[in-house]
N, C-alpha and C positions, 0 to 999 in steps of 0.2 A: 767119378771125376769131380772134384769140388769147380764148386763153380765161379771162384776167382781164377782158376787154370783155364778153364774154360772162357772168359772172357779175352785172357790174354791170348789164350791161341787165337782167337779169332780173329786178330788184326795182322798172325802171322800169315804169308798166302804160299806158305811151302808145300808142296802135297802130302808130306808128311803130317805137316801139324794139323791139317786140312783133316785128313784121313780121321788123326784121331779125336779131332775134335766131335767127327760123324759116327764115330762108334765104331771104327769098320764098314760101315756101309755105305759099301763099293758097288754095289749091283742094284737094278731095282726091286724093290721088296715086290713080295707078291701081290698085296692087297694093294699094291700101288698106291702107298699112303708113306707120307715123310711125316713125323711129328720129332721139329727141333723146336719143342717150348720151353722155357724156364731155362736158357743156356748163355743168356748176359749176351750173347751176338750181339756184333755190332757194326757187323758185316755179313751175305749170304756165303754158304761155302761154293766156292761153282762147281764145285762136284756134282751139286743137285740139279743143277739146269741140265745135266745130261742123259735124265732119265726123262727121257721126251712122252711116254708113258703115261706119267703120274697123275693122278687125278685126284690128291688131296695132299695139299699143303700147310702144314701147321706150324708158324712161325710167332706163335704168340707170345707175351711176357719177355721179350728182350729190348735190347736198346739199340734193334734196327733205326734206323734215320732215312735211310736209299735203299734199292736194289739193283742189280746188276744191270744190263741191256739184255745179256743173256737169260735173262730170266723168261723173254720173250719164244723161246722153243719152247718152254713147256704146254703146248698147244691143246693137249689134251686136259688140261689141269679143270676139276670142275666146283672144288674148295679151297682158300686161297683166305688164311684167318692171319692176322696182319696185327690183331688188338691188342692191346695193351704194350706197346712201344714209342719211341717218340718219333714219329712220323708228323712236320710239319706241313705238308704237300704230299698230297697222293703220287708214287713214280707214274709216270706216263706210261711207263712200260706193264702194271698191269690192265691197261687200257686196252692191251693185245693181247689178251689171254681171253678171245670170243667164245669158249665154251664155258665160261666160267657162271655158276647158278648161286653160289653162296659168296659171301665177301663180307669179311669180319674185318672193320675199323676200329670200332669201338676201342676208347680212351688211350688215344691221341692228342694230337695237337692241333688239327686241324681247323683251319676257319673257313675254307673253302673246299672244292673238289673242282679239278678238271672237266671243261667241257667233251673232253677224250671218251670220258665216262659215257658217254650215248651209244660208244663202242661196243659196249656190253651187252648187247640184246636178249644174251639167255639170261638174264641175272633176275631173280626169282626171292632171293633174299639178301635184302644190306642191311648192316649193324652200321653206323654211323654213332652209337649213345658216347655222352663221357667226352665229346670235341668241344671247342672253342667256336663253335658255326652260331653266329647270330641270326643266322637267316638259313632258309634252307634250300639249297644249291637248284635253281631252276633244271638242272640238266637230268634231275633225279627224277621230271618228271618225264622225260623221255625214258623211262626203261618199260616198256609198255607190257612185259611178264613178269612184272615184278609184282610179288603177294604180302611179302610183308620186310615193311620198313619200322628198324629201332634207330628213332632218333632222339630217345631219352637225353637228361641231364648236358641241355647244351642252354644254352641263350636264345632259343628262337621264340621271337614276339610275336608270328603268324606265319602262316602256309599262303603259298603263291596258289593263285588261282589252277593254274595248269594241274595241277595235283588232281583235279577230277578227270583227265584222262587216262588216269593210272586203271583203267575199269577190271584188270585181275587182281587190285590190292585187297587183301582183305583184313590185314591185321595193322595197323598203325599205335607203337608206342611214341610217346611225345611227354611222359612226366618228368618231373624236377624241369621244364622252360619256364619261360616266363609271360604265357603265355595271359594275357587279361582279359579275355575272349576267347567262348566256344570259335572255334576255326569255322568260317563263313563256309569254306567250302567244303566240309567235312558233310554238310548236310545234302551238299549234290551230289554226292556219294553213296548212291541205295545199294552198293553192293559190300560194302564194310560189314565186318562179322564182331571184329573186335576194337574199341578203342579206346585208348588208355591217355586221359589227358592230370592225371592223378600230378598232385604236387606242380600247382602252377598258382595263377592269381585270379581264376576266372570266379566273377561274384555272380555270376546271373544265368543260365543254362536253358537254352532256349529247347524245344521238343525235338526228340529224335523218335517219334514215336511213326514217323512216316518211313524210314531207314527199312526194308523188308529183309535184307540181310541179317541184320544187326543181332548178334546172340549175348556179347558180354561188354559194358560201360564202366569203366572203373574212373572216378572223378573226386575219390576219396582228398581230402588235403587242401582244399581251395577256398577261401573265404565267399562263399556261395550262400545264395540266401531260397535256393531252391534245389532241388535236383532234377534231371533229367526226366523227361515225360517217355516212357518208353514203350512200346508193343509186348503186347501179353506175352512172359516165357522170356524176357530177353532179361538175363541180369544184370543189377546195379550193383556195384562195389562204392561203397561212401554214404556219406551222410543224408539220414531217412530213406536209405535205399530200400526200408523194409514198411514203409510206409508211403500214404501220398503224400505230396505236400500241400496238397490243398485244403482248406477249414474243415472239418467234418462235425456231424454230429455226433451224442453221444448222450443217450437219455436223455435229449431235448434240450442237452445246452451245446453251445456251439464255443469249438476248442478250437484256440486258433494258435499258430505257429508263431514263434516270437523272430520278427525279423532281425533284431541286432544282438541276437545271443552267438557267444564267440563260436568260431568253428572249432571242431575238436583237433585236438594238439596231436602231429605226428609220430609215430613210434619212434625208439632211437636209433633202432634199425630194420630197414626193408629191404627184403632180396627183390631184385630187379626181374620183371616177368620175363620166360623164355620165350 
């Protein structure tokens, strides 16, 4: 079905157009899984709220805006991918989908999230990358199983204190912000595995070498005039990540690090970590 057909049925709500906007599918699939991506929606069909079942939803790449109220039966739902649509406001209604563990926002419109959001208790993974958030929504730090948060390519200048009660986090991406400072509380954080503060404005990198978690730092792209102190075995991604950065010697003369040589220039394109 070409996918200008497909955008305009989506605004028709006759159960015909409905039907075939869905392929046929009229019953629940077996693996209990919907993937409507790439279909220009710009509405949900409510066909789908009727499989009360379902335990992954994949709505990604259209020009959702809202979702239904009905969307709230899907109780069983436990992936729920939402990204890359223009969503300015998170609906409140997946606020009520409490089994929900995955939740894909990423590139959006968003500059907020609902305080609703605290609703979510199993939620274990959010993508938030690619919004409009200049700060990062205090409510996220109430998701107390949550392990790994992508809050890449937004505007956020720092992390709210609270974020060290997140104590299951273990993965935080945060590159392309604008962040001008290692995150204060990133260091109260001894159970972090991974953190990815790559592509921001931090010039100064205080030791994470106390972090006992800590397995991968990626800080590549920052006008930094040092790199990360880290514990034996834990990798650095970025500049003299394969070196100290401390004076050393070197057949008895002493080599020292040039503190205003430019930082190295960004590729033209980077895939974003999973």
């Amino acid at each position: 079905m070409g996918n200008s057909l497909k955008a305009i049925l989506a605004f028709v709500p006759s159960n015909k157009c409905q039907k075939y906007l869905l392929e046929d599918l009229e019953e629940m699939p077996v693996d209990k899984m919907v993937d409507l991506s790439g279909r220009q929606m710009r509405r949900l069909p409510l066909h789908i709220c009727s499989f009360r079942e379902l335990v992954k939803l994949y709505l990604s790449d259209n020009n959702l805006n809202h979702l239904p109220p009905e969307l709230e039966q899907l109780q069983n739902l436990q992936i729920l991918a939402l990204d890359f649509n223009n969503f300015k406001a998170l609906p409140l209604v997946v606020c009520t989908l409490k089994q929900l563990c995955i939740l894909y926002l990423g590139n959006n419109k968003l500059c907020s999230l609902p305080l609703e959001l605290r609703l979510l208790q199993n939620l274990k993974t959010l993508w938030i990358e690619s919004n409009c958030l200049q700060y990062l929504p205090e409510v996220v730090c109430e998701l107390s199983l949550l392990k790994t948060l992508h809050a890449g390519s937004n505007a956020l200048r720092t992390l709210p204190p609270q974020l060290q009660c997140l104590q299951e986090l273990r993965t935080i991406w945060l590159s392309g912000n604008l962040l001008s400072e290692f995150p204060p509380v990133l260091l109260d954080m001894p159970f972090l595995e991974v953190i990815d503060v790559d592509r921001n404005s931090i010039q100064f990198f205080p030791s994470l070498a106390h972090l006992p978690g800590l397995k991968l730092v990626i800080y590549d792209h920052n006008p930094c005039r040092n790199a990360p102190k880290v514990a034996k075995g834990v990798r650095r991604v970025g500049r003299w990540s394969e070196e100290t950065p401390e004076p050393r010697k070197r057949s008895g003369a002493v080599i020292e690090i040039t503190l205003d040589e430019k930082p190295l220039l960004p590729p033209a394109t980077k895939s974003e970590p999973e």
